[in-house]
C-alpha positions as CSV (number, residue, x, y, z in Angstrom):
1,X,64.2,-66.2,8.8
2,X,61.5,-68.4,8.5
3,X,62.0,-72.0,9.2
4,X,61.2,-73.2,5.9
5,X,63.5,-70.1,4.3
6,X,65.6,-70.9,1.1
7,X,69.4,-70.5,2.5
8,X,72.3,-70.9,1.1
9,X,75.7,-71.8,3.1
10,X,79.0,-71.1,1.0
11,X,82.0,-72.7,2.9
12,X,80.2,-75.2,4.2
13,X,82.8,-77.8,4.7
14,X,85.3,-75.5,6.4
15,X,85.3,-74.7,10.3
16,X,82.8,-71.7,10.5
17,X,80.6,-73.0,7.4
18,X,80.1,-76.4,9.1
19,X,79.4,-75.1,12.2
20,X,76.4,-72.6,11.0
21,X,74.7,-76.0,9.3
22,X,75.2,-77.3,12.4
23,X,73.3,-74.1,14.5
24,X,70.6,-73.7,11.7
25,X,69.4,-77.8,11.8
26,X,69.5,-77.5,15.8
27,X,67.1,-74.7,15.6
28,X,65.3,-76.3,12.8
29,X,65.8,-74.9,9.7
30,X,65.0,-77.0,7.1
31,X,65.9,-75.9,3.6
32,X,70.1,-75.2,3.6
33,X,71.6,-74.9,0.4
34,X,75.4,-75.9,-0.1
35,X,77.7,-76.6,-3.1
36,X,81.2,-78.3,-3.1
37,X,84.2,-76.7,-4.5
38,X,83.8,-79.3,-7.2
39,X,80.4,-78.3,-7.7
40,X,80.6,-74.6,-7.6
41,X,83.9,-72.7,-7.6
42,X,83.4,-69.4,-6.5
43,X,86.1,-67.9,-8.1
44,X,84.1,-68.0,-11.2
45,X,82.2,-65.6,-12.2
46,X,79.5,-67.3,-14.4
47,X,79.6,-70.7,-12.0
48,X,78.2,-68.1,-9.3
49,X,76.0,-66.5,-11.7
50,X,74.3,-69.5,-12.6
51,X,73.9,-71.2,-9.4
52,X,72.4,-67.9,-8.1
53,X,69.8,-68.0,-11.0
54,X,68.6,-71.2,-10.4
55,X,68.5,-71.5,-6.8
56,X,67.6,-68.1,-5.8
57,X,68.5,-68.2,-1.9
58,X,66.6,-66.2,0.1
59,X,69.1,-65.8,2.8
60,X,73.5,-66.2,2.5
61,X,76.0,-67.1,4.8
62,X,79.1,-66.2,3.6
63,X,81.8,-68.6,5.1
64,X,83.9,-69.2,2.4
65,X,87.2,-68.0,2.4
66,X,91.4,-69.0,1.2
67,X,92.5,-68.9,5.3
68,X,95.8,-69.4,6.9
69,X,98.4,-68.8,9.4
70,X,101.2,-66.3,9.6
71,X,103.7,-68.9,6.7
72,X,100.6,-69.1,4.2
73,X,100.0,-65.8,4.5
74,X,103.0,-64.6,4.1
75,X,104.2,-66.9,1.2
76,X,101.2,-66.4,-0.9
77,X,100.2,-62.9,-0.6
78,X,98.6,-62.1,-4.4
79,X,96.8,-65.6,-4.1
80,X,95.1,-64.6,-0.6
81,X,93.7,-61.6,-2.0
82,X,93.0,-62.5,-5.3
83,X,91.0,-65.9,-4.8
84,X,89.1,-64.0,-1.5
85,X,88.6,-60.9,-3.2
86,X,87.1,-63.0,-6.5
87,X,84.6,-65.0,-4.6
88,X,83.3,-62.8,-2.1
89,X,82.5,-60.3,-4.7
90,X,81.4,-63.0,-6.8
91,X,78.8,-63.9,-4.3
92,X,77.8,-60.5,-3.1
93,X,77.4,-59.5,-6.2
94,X,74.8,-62.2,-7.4
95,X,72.9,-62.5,-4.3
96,X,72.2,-58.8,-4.8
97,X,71.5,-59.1,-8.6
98,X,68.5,-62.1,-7.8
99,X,67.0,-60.0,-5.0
100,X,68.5,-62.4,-2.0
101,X,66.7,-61.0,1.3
102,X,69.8,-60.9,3.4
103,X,73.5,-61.8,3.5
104,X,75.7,-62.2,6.2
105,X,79.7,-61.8,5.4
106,X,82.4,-63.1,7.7
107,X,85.4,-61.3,8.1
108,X,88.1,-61.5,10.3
109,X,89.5,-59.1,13.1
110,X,92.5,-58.9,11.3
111,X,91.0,-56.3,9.6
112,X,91.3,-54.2,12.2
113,X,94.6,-51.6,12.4
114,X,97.8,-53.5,13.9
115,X,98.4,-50.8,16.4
116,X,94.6,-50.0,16.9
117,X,92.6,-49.3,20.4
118,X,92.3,-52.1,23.0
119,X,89.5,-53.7,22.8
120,X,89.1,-52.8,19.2
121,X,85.9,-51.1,18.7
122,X,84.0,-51.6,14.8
123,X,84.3,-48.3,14.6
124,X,88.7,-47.9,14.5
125,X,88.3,-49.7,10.7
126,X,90.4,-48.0,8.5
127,X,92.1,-45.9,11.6
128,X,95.8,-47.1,10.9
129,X,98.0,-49.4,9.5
130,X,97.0,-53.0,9.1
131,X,99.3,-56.3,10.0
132,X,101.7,-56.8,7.4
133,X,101.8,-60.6,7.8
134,X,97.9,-60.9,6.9
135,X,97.7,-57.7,4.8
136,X,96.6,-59.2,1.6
137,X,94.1,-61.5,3.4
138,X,92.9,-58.1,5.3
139,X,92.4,-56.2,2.4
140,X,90.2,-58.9,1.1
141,X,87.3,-58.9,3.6
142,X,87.9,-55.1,4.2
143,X,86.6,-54.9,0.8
144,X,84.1,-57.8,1.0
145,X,82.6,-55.4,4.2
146,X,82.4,-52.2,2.6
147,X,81.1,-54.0,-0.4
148,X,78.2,-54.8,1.4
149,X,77.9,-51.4,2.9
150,X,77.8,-49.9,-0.3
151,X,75.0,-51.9,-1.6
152,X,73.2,-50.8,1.1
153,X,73.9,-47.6,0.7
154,X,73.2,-47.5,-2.8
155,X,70.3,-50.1,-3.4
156,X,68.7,-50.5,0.0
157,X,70.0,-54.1,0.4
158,X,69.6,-55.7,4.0
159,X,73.1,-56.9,4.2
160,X,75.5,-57.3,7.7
161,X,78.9,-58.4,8.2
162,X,80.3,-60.0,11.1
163,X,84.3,-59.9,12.2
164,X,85.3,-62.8,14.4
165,X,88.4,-63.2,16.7
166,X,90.4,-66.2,16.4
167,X,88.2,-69.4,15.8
168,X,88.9,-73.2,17.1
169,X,86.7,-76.0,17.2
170,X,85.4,-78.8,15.0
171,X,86.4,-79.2,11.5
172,X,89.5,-77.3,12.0
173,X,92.2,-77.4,9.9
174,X,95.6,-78.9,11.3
175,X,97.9,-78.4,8.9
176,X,101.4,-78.4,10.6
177,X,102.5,-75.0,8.5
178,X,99.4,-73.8,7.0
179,X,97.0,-73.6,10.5
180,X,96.4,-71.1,12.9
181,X,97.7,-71.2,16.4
182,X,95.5,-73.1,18.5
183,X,94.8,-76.0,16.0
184,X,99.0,-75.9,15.3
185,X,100.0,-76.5,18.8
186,X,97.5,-79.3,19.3
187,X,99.0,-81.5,16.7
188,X,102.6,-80.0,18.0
189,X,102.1,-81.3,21.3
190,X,100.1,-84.4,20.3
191,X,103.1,-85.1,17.8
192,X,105.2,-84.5,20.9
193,X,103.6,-86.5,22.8
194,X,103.2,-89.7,20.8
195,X,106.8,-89.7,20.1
196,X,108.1,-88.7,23.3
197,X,110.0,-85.6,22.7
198,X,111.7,-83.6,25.7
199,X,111.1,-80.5,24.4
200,X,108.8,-78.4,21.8
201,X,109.7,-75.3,20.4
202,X,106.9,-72.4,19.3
203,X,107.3,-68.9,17.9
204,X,108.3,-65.8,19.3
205,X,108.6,-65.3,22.6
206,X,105.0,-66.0,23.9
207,X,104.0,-62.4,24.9
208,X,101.5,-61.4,22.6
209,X,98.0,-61.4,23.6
210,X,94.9,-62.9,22.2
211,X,91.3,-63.5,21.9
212,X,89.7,-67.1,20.9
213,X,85.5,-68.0,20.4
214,X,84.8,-71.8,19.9
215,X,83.8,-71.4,16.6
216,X,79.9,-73.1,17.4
217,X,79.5,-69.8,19.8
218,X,80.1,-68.1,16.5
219,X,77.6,-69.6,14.6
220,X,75.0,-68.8,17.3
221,X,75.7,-65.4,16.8
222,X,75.5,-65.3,13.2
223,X,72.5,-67.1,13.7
224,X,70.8,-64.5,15.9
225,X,72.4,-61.5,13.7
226,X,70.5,-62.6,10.7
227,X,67.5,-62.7,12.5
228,X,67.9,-59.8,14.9
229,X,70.2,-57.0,13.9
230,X,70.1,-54.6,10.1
231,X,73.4,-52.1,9.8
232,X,76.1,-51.1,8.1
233,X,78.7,-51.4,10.9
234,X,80.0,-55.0,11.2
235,X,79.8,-56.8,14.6
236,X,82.8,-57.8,16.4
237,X,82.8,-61.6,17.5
238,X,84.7,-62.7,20.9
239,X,84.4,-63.3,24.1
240,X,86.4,-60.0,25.5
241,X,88.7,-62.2,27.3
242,X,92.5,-62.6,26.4
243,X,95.4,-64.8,27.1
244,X,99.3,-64.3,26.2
245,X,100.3,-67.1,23.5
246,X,102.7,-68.0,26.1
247,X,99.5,-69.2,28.6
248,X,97.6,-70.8,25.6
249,X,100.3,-73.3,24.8
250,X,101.0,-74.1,28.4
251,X,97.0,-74.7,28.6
252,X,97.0,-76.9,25.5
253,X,100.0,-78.9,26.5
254,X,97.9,-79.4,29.7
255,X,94.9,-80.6,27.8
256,X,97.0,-82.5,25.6
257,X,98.9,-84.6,28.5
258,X,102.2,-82.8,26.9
259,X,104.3,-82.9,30.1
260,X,108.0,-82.0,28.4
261,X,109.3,-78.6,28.0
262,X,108.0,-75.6,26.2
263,X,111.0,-73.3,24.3
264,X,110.7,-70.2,22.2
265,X,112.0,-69.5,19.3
266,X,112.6,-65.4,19.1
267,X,114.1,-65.4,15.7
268,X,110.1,-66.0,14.5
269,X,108.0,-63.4,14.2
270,X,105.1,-62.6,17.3
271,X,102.5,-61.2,14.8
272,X,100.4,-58.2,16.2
273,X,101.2,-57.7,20.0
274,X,97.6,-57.9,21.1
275,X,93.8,-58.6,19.4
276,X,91.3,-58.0,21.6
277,X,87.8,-57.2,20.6
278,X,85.2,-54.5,21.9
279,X,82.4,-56.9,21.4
280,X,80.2,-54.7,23.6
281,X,77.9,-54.1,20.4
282,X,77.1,-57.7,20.3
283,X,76.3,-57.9,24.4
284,X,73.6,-54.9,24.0
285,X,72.0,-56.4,20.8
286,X,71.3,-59.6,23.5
287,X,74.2,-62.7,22.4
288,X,77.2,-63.6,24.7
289,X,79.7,-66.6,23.9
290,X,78.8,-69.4,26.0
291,X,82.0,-72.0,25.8
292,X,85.5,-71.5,27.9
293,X,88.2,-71.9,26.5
294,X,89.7,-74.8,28.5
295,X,86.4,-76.7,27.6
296,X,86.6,-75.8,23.9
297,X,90.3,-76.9,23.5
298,X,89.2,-80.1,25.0
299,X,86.3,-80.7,22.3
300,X,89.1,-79.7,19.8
301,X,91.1,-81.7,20.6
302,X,88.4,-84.3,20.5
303,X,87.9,-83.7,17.2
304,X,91.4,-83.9,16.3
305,X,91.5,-87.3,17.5
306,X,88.2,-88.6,16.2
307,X,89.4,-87.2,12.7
308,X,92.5,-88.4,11.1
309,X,91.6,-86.9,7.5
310,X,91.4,-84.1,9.9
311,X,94.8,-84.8,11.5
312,X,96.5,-85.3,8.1
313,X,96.0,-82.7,5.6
């Protein structure tokens, strides 16, 4: 991409949109495109069409996305894959249609199978059975993936898809039922610790094991993908290193100054026993994360403080 390129962010104002407008101005791109919800919602078809026709990006990041934890997603299954599904097609579609140069599409690892290889390598897609707490969600940017594929395939399109582990950092969202783990059990034990509770009780039973990239890392990669790699097969994001859920909440209370007791709650589900990526691909193309995850649950938490909209929603 030249620095000077036409290109157009969608989800700009979430976690993984903000943080590629951030990557692109610190290498000094100058010409980003983004539109609000307000201004644009993806979901419709014309809307999209008619953005795409006037703008004409040369380049897409597709970061926009309906996300949530294991209650959203679970509680709202047709609307997870109905408003992802709709947009991502929607944008796809019209970036092929008005000749965009490239697109990169986000996923998520949860597309992988539940019970699938560890590390999970690109290639186990579509090996087994997916999660059935984020199936809808899943399904979505399975499609969104081979969509791009396909075009490819078909019309010689230049487009890539990327599938990142679990994501933290700035801009999260905080939610106390609709977030993801990480970002949940720093408000939990912030909350906790504010008001001086004894005791704080999580999920499960704290043995499953996962994988977490500060989302900034992520942007770097998608960063250098767009520049550097041209494929159908996605690219797994991570950093190859796990921790039980069990050792991440003892390591955010830690962060946090939580000093009370941690209890489980066993009658709640666990989710998939372990995520782990194979993100060997990503090593041998040249990228490698660069931010611990001790040191990025300190800048989230920074953020968390430094943003009570943040905080509240």
């Amino acid at each position: 991409m030249n620095k000077d390129a036409k290109i157009y962010v969608a989800g700009h104002r979430g976690m993984v949109g903000s943080a590629i407008i951030r990557e692109l101005e610190r290498q000094g791109y100058t010409h980003i495109i983004t539109r609000t919800h307000s201004e644009l919602d993806l979901c419709r078809q014309e809307a999209v069409e008619r953005f795409f026709q006037e703008e004409k990006p040369e380049y897409v990041f597709l970061a926009a996305a309906k996300v949530g934890g294991i209650i959203a997603n679970q509680s709202a299954l047709a609307d997870f894959m109905y408003d992802n599904m709709m947009l991502e097609m929607n944008v796809i579609h019209e970036a092929w249609k008005n000749g965009c140069k490239k697109l990169l599409f986000l996923g998520s690892s949860c597309i992988y199978p539940r019970l699938a290889p560890q590390p999970m390598p690109e290639s186990c897609l579509l090996t087994g059975e997916l999660e059935k707490t984020n199936e809808a969600y899943a399904l979505a940017k399975i499609s969104g993936l081979k969509y791009c594929e396909f075009l490819n395939k078909q019309y010689g399109t230049d487009y890539i898809s990327v599938m990142p582990t679990n994501l933290y950092g700035p801009n999260d969202n905080y939610h106390p039922t609709h977030s993801h783990v990480l970002p949940a059990l720093i408000r939990r034990f912030h909350e906790a610790k504010e008001q001086g509770l004894d005791t704080v009780t999580c999920w499960g039973d704290g043995s499953p094991l996962r994988e977490f990239l500060y989302v900034d890392d992520l942007a770097n990669l998608c960063v250098f993908l767009m520049n550097h790699y041209s494929g159908d097969e996605t690219v797994n994001a991570g950093t190859g290193k796990e921790l039980s859920i069990k050792e991440l909440t003892e390591m955010v209370a830690q962060v946090v100054g939580y000093q009370g007791k941690i209890l489980w709650d066993t009658s709640k589900p666990n989710g998939t026993p372990r995520k782990l990526l194979d993100v060997s691909k990503a090593e041998k193309l040249g990228w490698k994360y660069k931010t611990e995850l001790k040191e990025g649950i300190q800048l989230a938490y920074n953020d968390f403080l430094n943003n009570p909209m943040r905080a509240e929603r």
